[in-house]
SEVONU-480379 format. One record per residue (C-alpha): y, x negated, z negated; residue in one letter; residue number from 1. Coordinates in steps of 0.5 Angstrom, whole numbers. Example, Ala and Ser with C-alpha at 12.3 -4.5 7.8 and 13.67 -1.06 7.14 Angstrom:
BEGIN
{{-9,-25,-16},'A',1}
{{-2,-27,-14},'S',2}
END
This chain:
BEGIN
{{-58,4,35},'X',1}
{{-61,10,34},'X',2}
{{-60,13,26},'X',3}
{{-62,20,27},'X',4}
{{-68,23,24},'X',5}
{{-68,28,31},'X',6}
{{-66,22,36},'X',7}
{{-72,23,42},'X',8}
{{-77,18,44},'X',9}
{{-79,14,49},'X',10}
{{-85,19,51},'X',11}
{{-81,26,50},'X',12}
{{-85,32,49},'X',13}
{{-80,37,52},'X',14}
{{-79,32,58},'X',15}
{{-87,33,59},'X',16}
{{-87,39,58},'X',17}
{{-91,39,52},'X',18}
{{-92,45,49},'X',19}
{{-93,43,43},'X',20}
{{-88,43,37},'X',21}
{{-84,38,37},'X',22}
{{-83,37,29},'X',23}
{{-92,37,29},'X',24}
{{-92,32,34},'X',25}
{{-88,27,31},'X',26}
{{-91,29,24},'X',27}
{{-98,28,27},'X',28}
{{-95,21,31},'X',29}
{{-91,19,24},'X',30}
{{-94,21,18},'X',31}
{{-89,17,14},'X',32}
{{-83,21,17},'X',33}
{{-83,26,12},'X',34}
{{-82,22,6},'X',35}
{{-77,18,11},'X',36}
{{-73,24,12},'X',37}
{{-73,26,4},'X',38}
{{-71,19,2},'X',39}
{{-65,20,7},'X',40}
{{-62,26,4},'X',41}
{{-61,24,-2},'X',42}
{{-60,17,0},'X',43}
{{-55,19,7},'X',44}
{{-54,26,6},'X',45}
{{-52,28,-1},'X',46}
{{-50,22,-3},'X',47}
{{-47,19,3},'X',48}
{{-43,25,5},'X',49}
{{-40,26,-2},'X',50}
{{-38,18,-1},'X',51}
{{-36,19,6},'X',52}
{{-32,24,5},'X',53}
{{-29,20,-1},'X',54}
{{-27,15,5},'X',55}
{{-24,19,9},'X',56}
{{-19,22,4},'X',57}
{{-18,13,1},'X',58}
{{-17,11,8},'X',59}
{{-12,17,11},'X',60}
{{-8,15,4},'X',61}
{{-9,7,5},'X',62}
{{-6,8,12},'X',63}
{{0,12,10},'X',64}
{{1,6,5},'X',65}
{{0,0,9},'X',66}
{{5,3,15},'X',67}
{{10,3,9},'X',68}
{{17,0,9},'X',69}
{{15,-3,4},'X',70}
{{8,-6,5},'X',71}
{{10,-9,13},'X',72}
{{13,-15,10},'X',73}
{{6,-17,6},'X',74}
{{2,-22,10},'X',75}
{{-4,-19,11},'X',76}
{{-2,-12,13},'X',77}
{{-4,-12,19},'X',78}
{{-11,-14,18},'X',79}
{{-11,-8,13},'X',80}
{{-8,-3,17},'X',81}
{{-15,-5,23},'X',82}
{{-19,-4,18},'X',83}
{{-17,2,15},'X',84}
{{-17,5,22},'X',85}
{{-23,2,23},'X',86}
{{-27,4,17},'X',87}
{{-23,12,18},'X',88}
{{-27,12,24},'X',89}
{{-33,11,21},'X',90}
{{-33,16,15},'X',91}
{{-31,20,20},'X',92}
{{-37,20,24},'X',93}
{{-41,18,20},'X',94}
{{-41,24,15},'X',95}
{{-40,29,21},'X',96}
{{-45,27,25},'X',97}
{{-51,24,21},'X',98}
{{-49,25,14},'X',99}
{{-48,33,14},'X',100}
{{-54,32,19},'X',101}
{{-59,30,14},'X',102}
{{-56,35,9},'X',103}
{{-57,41,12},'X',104}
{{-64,39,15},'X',105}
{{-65,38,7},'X',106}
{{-61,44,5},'X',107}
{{-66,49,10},'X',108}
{{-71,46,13},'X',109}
{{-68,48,20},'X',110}
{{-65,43,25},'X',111}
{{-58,48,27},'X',112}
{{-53,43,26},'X',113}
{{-57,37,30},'X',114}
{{-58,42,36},'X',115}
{{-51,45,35},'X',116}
{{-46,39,34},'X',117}
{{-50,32,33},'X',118}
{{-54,32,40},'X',119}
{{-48,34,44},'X',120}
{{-44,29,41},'X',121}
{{-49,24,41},'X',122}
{{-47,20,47},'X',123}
{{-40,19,44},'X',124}
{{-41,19,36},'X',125}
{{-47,14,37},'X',126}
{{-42,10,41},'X',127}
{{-36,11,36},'X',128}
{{-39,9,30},'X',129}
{{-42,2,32},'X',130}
{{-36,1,35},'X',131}
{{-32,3,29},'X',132}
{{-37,-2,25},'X',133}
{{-36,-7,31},'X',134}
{{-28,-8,29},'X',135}
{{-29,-6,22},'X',136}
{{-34,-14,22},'X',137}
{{-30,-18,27},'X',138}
{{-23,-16,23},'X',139}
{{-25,-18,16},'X',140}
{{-28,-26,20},'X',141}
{{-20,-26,22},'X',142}
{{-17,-24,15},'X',143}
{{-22,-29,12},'X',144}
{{-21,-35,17},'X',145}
{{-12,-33,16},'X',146}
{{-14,-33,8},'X',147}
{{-17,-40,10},'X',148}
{{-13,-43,14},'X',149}
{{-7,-41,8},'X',150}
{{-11,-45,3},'X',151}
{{-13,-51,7},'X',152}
{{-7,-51,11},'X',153}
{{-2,-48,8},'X',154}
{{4,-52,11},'X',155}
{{1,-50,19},'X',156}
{{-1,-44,16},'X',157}
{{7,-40,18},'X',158}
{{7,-43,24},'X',159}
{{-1,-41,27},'X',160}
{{-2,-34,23},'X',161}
{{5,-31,27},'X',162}
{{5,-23,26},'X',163}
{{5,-23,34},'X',164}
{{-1,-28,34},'X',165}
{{-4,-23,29},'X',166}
{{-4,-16,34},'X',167}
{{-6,-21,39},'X',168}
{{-12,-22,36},'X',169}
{{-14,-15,33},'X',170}
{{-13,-13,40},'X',171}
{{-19,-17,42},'X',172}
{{-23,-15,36},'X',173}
{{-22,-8,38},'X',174}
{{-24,-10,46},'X',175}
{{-29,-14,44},'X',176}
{{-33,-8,40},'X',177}
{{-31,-3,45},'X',178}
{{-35,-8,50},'X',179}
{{-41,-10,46},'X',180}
{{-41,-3,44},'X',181}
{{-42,-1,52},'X',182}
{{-50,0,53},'X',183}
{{-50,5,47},'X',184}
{{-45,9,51},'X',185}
{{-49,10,56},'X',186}
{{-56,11,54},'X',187}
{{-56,18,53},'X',188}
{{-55,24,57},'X',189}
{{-53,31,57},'X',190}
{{-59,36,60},'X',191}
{{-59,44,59},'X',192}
{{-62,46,53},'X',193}
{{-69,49,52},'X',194}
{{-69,56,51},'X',195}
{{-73,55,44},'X',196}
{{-66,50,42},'X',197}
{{-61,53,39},'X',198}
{{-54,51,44},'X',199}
{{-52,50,51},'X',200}
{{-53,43,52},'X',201}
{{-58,38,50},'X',202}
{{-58,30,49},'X',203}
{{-64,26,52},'X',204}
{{-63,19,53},'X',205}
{{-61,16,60},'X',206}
{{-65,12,66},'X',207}
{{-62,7,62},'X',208}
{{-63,8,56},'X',209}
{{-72,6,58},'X',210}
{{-69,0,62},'X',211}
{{-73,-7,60},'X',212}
{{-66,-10,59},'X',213}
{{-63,-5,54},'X',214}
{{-70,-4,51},'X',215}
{{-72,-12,49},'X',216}
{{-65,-16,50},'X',217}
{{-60,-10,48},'X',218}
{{-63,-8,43},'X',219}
{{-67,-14,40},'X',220}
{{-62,-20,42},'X',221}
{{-54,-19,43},'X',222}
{{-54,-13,39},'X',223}
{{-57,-16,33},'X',224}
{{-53,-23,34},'X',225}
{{-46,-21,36},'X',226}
{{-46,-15,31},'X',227}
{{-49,-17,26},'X',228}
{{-52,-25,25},'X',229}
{{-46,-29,29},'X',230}
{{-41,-25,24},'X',231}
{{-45,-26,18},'X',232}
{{-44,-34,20},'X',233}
{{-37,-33,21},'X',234}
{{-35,-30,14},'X',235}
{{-39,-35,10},'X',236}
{{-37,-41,14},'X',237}
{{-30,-39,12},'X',238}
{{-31,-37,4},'X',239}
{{-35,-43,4},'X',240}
{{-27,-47,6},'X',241}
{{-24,-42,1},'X',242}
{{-28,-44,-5},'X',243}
{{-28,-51,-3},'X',244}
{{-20,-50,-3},'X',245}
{{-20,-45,-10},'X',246}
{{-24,-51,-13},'X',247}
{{-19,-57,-11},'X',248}
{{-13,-52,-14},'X',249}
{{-17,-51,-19},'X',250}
{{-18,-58,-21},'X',251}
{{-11,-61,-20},'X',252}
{{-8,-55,-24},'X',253}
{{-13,-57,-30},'X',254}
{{-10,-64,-29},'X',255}
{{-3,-61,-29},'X',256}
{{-4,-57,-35},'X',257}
{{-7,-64,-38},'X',258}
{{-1,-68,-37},'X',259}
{{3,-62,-40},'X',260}
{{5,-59,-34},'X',261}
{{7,-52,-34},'X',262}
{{3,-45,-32},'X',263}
{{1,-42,-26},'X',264}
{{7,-38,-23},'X',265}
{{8,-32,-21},'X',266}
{{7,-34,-13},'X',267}
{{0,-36,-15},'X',268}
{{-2,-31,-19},'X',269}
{{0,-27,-12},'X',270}
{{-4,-31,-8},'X',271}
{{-10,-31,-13},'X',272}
{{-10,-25,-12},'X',273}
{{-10,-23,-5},'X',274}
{{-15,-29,-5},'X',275}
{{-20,-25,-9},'X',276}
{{-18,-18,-5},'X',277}
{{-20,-23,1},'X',278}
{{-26,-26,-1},'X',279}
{{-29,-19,-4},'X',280}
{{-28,-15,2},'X',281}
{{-32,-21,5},'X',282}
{{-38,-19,0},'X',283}
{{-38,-13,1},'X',284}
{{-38,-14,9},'X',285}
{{-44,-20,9},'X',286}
{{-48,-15,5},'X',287}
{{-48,-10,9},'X',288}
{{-50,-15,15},'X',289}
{{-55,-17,11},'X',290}
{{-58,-11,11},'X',291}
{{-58,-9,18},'X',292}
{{-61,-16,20},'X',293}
{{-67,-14,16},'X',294}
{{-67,-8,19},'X',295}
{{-67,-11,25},'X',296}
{{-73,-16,23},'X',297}
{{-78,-9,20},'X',298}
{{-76,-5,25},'X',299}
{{-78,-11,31},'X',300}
{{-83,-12,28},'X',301}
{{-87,-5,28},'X',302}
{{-85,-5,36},'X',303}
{{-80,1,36},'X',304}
{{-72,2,36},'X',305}
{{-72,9,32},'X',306}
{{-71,10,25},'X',307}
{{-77,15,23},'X',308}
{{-83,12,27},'X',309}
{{-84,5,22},'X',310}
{{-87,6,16},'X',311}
{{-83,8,9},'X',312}
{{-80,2,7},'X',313}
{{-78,1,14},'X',314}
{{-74,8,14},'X',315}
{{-72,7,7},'X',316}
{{-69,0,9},'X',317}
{{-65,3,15},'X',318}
{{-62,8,10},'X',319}
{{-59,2,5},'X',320}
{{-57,-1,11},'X',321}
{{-53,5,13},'X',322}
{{-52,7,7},'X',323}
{{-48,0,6},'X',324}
{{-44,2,12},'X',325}
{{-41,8,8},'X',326}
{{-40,5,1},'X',327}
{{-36,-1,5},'X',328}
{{-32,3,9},'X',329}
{{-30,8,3},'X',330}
{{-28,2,-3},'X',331}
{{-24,-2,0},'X',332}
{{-18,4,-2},'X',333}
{{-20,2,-9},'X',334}
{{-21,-6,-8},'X',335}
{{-13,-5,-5},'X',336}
{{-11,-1,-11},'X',337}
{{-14,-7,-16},'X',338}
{{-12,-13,-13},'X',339}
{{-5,-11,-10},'X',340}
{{-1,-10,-15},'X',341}
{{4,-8,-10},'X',342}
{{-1,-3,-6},'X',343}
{{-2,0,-12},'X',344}
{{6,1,-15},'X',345}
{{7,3,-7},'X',346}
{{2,8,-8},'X',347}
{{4,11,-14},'X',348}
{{12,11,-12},'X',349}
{{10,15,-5},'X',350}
{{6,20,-8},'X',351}
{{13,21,-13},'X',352}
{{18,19,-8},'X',353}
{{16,20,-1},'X',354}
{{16,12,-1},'X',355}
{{23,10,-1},'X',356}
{{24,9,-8},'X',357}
{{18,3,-7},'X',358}
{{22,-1,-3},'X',359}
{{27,-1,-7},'X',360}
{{23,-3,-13},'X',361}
{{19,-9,-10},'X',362}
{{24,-11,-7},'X',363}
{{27,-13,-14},'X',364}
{{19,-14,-16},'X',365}
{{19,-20,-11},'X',366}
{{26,-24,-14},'X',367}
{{24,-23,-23},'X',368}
{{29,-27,-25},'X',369}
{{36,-24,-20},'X',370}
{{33,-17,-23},'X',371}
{{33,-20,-30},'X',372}
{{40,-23,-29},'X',373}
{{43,-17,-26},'X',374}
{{41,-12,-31},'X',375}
{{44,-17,-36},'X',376}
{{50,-17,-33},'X',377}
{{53,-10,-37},'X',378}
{{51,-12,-43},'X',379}
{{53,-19,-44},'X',380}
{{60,-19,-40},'X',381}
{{62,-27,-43},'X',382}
{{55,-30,-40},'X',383}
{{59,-31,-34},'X',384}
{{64,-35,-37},'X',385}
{{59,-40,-42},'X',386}
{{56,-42,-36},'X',387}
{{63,-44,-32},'X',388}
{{65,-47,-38},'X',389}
{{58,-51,-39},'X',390}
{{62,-56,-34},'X',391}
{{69,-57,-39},'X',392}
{{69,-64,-42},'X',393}
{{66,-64,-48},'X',394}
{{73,-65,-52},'X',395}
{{75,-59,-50},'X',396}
{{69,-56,-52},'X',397}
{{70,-57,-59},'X',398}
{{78,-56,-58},'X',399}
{{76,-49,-55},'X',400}
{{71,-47,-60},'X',401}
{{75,-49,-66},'X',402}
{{81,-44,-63},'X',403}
{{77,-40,-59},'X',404}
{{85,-36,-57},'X',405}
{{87,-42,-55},'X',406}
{{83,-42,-49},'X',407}
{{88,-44,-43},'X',408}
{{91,-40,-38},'X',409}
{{85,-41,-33},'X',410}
{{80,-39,-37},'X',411}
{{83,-34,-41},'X',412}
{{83,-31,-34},'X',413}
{{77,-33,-32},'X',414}
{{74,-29,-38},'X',415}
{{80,-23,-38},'X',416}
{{76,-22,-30},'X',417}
{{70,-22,-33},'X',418}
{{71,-16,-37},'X',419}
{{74,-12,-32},'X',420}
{{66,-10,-30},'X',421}
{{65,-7,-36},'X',422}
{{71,-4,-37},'X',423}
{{69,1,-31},'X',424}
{{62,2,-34},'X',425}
{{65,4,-41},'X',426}
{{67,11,-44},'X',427}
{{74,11,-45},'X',428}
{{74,10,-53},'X',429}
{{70,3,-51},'X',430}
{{76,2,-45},'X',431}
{{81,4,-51},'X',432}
{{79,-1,-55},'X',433}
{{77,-7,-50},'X',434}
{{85,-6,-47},'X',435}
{{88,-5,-53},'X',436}
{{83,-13,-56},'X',437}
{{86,-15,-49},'X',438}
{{94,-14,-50},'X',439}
{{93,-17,-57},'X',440}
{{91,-23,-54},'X',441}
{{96,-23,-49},'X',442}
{{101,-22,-54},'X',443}
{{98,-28,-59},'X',444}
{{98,-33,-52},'X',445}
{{104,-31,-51},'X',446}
{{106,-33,-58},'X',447}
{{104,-40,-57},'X',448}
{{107,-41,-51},'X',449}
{{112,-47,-53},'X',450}
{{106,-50,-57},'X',451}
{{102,-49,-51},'X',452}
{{106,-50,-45},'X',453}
{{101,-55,-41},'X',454}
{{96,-50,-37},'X',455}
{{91,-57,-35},'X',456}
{{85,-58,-40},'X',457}
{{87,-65,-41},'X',458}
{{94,-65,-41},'X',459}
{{94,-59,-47},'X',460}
{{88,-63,-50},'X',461}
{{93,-68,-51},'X',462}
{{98,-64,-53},'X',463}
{{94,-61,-58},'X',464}
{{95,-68,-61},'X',465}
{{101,-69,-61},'X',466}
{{103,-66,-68},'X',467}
{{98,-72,-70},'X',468}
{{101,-77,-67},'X',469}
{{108,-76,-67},'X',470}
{{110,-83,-65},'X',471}
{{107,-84,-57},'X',472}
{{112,-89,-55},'X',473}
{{112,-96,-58},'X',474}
{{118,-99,-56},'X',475}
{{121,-92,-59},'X',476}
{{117,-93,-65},'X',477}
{{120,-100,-66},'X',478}
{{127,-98,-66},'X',479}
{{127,-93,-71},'X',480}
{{124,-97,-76},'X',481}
END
């Protein structure tokens, strides 16, 4: 469909060779198109070039992210890296050719940069930036329906949304828009300009273009349902199956908390998270095909496919739809950021570090525990022993904890290995020391040898009652009174 304001009719003046202006035959044909064309400049022309511009700067970052090392490993990276290019393309062109287009209009009052750049390319931008929003609408249903699919099911979950199965998909999406999107490929053609036109080519539309089939079915049935009526369906069906899934989890985790169950992990607040990521681009998506449906009903209502020949509010809905366009294409960077924590932190290390260092760090994000444990390691070098010791007889335990010299040979050994680490880690005052505590143990150990001949636990526990119990043998016991 047609957006711009300088898009030729059906009945072209300069076709018929009128000579007539054609600015004072649309003005006298649609009154309206001024205010149309006063709403658009602010709406689309200021307003959506500084955003569209925004979206071409979020999404070139969000494609250097997505396609991290880092950011590969997560499950919906391919969806985002499609949509990022997806929307890319549309800010693209759209800003380029509609958006500077309205705000040079406004800015001069001339049409030089309609007939030196947005007429040439129209058969192509047209078809890019519907086919970009094509792929942008078809690729968030297949990221709704996975999230769906990860609630509902979420033991078949791994074994449906494989990556391969993921890439097939985004392939077919992308086939299926460049198909849909076929007819407005060839509904325009190019012509040698006028004299009075400011270029050398000039863009009118094609034979095909009057046909009844593009006019009435095109235009009116297919484009509507498959771009935009269908899609919508599809995205509110599978949040409908998220939030049906969010409220099962929520009501059996209050039941957990009332019997006095733990909190949410760590895993579940990440998939709260990418859940709300989710469901928020699903909004933003349904939004803007609501829009374009209603422009759609307005616009067949008053019989006509172009923007600036229905009445004002007609031209202003048409503006807030692609308007909507615009803005969906630029947020999703900031609905990244704020959801994905690990997009936000790979972001922020790839603008300090090249990246690498991203890697490195959610790797260690992904495992808390091993990453506290770790750095636990130098400061606290006896951790290791009191856990191999939390398996000793309890007997031991205390005889061990009464005289902690008298440790064994084997768990003398054990701790002595444990040191070493931090003997390596340490200045040489702090090695002095630790090698001079140990050769003093070594020396104290040595001294107990004859009292402490037994290396096994249980036997140097029953030497270590001996002075105790002097007597063991009772027949001995009995001779020597």
């Amino acid at each position: 469909m047609a957006l711009a304001f300088n898009n030729t009719s059906t009945e072209s003046p300069m076709e018929d060779g009128l000579e007539q202006n054609l600015a004072d035959y649309y003005d006298n044909l649609y009154p309206d198109s001024d205010k149309i064309v006063d709403v658009w400049y602010w709406l689309v022309g200021v307003a959506g070039s500084l955003i569209g511009w925004l979206g071409i700067i979020c999404n070139t970052l969000s494609l250097g992210v997505l396609t991290s090392k880092a950011m590969r490993t997560t499950s919906n990276s391919l969806y985002l890296t499609a949509l990022a290019v997806h929307d890319l393309v549309f800010v693209l062109a759209s800003t380029m050719f509609v958006s500077m287009e309205y705000f040079h209009y406004g800015l001069t009052g001339k049409n030089d940069w309609y007939y030196k750049f947005v007429s040439p390319s129209t058969p192509f931008a047209d078809a890019f930036m519907n086919t970009s929003i094509t792929g942008s609408v078809y690729t968030t249903i297949l990221l709704s329906a996975d999230r769906a699919i990860g609630l509902t099911k979420p033991l078949h979950w791994p074994r449906v949304c494989t990556r391969r199965r993921i890439m097939v998909a985004l392939m077919l999406v992308l086939g299926w828009s460049v198909l849909l999107n076929v007819p407005l490929m060839v509904q325009y053609r190019w012509v040698d300009a006028p004299p009075n036109v400011t270029g050398s080519i000039f863009t009118v539309e094609s034979s095909y273009a009057r046909t009844y089939f593009h006019e009435e079915i095109y235009l009116n049935i297919i484009n509507p349902i498959f771009d935009s009526a269908l899609p919508l369906v599809m995205i509110v069906v599978a949040n409908v199956f998220i939030a049906r899934a969010l409220h099962a989890r929520h009501r059996n985790s209050g039941s957990i908390r009332a019997s006095g169950g733990g909190g949410v992990s760590n895993t579940g607040r990440d998939a709260n998270r990418v859940t709300a990521q989710v469901v928020f681009i699903s909004a933003m998506t349904a939004l803007t095909r609501i829009l374009r449906i209603c422009m759609f009903v307005v616009m067949e209502y008053h019989d006509t496919i172009h923007v600036n020949f229905c009445p004002l509010y007609c031209g202003v809905l048409a503006g807030l739809a692609h308007f909507s366009n615009i803005c969906n294409a630029t947020v999703n960077f900031f609905c990244f950021c704020y959801f994905g924590p690990k997009y936000r932190a790979c972001f922020l290390q790839n603008e300090e570090s090249g990246g690498q260092s991203c890697a490195t760090e959610h790797t260690s994000r992904q495992t808390p525990k091993r990453a506290e444990d770790k750095a636990r390691e130098p400061n606290t070098p006896s951790d290791k022993p009191e856990e191999s010791g939390g398996t000793k007889p309890p007997r031991e335990t205390e005889h061990t904890s009464d005289k902690p010299e008298e440790s064994g040979g084997q768990s003398s050994g054990t701790e002595h290995t444990s040191d070493k680490p931090e003997e390596s880690g340490q200045e040489d005052k702090a090695g002095t020391e630790h090698t001079s505590d140990k050769t003093r143990r070594e020396a104290e150990d040595k001294a107990r040898e004859p009292n402490t001949p037994q290396t096994n636990p249980k036997r140097a526990e029953d030497k270590a009652r001996e002075p105790n119990t002097p007597q063991t043998n009772p027949k001995r016991a009995e001779d020597t009174k």
